[in-house]
C-alpha positions in Angstrom: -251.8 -18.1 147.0 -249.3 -16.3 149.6 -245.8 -15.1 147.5 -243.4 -17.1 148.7 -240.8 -15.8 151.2 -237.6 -13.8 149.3 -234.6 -15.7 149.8 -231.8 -15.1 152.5 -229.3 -12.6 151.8 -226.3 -13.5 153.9 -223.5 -10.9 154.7 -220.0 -11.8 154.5 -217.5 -10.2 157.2 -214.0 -10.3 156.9 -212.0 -11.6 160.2 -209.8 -8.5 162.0 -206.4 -9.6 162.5 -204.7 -7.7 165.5 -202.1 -6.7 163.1 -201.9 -3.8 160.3 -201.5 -4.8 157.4 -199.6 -2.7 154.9 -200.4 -4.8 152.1 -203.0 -7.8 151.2 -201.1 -9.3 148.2 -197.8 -9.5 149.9 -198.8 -10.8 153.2 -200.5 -14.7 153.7 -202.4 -15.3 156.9 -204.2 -18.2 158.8 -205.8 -18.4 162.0 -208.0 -21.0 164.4 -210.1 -20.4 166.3 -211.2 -22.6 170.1 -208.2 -24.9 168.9 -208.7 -27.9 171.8 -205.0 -27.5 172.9 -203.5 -25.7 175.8 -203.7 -22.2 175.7 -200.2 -21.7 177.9 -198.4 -24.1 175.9 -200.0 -22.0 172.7 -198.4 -18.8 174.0 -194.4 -19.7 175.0 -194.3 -21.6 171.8 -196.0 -18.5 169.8 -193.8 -15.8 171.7 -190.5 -18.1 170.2 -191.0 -18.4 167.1 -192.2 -14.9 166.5 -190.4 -13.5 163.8 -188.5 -16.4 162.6 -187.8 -17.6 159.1 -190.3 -20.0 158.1 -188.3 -22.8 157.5 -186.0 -22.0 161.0 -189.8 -22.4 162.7 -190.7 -25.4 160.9 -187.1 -27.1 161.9 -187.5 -25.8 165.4 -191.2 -27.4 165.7 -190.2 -30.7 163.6 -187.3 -31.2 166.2 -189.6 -30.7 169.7 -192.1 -32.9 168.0 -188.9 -35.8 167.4 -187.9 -34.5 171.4 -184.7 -32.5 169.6 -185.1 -29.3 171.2 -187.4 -28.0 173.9 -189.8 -25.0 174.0 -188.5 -22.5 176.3 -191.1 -21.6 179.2 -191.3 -18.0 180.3 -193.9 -16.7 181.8 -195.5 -20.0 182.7 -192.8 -21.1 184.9 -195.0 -22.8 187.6 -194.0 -26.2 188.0 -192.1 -26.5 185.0 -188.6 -28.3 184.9 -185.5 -27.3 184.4 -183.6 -29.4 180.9 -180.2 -29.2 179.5 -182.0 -28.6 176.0 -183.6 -25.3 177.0 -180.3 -23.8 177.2 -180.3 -23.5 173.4 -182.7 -21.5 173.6 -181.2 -19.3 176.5 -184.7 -19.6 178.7 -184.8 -18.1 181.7 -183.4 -21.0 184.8 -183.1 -24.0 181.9 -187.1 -23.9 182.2 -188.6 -25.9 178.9 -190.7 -28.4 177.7 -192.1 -30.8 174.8 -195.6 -29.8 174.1 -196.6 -32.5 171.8 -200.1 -31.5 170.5 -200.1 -27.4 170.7 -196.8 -27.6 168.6 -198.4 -30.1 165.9 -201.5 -27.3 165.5 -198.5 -24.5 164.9 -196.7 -26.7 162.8 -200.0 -27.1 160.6 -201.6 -23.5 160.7 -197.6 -23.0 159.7 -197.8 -25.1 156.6 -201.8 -23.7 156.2 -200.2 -20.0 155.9 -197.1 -21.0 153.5 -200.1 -22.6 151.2 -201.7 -19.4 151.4 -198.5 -17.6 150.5 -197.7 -20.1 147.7 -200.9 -19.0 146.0 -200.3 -15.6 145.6 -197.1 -16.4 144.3 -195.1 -15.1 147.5 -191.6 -16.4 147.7 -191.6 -19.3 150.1 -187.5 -19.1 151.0 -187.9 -15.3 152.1 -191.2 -15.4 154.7 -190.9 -14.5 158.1 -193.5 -14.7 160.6 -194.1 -11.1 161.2 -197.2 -11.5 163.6 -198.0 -14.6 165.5 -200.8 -14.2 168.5 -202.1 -16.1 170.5 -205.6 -15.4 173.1 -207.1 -17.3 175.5 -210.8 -18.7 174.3 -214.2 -19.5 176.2 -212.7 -22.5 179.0 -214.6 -25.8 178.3 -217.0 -27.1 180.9 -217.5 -30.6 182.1 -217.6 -32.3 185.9 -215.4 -34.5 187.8 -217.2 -36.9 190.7 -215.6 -36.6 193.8 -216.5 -38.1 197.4 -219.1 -38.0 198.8 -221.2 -37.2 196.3 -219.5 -33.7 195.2 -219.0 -32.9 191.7 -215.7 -31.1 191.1 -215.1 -28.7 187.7 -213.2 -29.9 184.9 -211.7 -27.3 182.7 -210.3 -27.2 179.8 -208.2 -23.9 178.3 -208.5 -23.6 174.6 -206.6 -21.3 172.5 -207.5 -18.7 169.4 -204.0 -18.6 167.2 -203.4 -16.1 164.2 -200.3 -15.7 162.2 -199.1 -13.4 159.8 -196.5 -14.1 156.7 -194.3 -11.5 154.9 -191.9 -11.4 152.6 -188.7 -10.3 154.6 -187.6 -6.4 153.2 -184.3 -6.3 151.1 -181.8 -4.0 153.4 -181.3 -0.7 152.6 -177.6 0.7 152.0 -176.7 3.1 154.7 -176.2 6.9 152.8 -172.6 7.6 152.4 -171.8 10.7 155.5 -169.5 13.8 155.0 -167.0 14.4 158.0 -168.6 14.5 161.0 -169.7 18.1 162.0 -168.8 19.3 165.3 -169.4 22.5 167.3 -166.5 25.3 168.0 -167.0 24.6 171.9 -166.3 20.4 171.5 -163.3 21.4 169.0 -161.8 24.0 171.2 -161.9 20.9 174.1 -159.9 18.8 171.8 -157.6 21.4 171.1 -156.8 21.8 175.1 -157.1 17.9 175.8 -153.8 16.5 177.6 -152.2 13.6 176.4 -150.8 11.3 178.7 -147.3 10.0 178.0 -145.3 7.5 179.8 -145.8 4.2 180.8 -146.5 5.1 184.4 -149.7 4.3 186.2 
């Protein structure tokens, strides 16, 4: 009787963030990938919150979800109108908007990544968002019927999204300084400086 066949040896490869990392334990991560959402949408609300305390972010999405506060547009200005609310933000011409479904898949790779940072005992008050990325994925394909007889394309624009946490760095006192050393030619200018006098103009 023939041997039978050895089993499958599978190889596991980790997923390259665009982002060094200094250190695995004190960083929590989360990414998706062809996320069905629009992939411009993905990117102005990506490029805000970069950076931001955790629970800032989470209050900014939670309010354009309730129609609080708008997402400001800018670089994907075409077409887009121009709201009182997106001068919180300062955006460029009042341009903003309420993208509905790409900011419910932050919100939740958010939450995804504080889970992540909860389990490795990170402190959840202190994270920032110290890389947030988004990319544009494959475009989905499907057909449109026009007249007579034509069949138009039907795009979609997916997104890829990945986020890194970190524990924000305590600040660092600034060294105490000595007097401020000068050179004989700048002391020898002060020494011949006039000094006006007089009220005159």
């Amino acid at each position: 009787l023939p041997s039978p066949p050895a089993p499958l040896s599978y190889k596991l490869i980790m997923t390259k963030y665009a982002s060094p990392l200094d250190g695995e334990s004190k960083v929590a991560k989360s990414r998706g990938s062809h996320l069905r959402v629009h992939f411009k949408h993905c990117r102005e609300i990506t490029h805000y919150i970069s950076g931001m305390n955790t629970i800032k972010a989470k209050k900014f999405l939670n309010d354009v979800l309730a129609f609080k506060a708008a997402v400001p547009f800018t670089k994907f200005t075409g077409g887009i109108g121009h709201h009182a609310q997106a001068k919180q933000c300062k955006a460029p011409g009042n341009a903003g908007r309420w993208p509905v479904k790409a900011t419910q898949v932050v919100l939740d790779m958010l939450k995804n990544a504080e889970a992540n940072a909860a389990s490795k005992d990170l402190d959840g008050d202190n994270l920032v968002i110290s890389h947030i990325q988004c990319n544009r994925a494959p475009g989905g394909r499907r057909r449109t019927y026009r007249a007579h007889g034509r069949i138009g394309p039907y795009m979609s624009q997916p997104a890829h999204i990945e986020m890194i946490l970190q524990e924000k760095a305590e600040p660092v006192a600034k060294e105490a300084q000595g007097p401020k050393q000068i050179s004989r030619k700048f002391a020898a200018k002060l020494r011949f400086k006039k000094v006006k006098t007089g009220g005159g103009i």
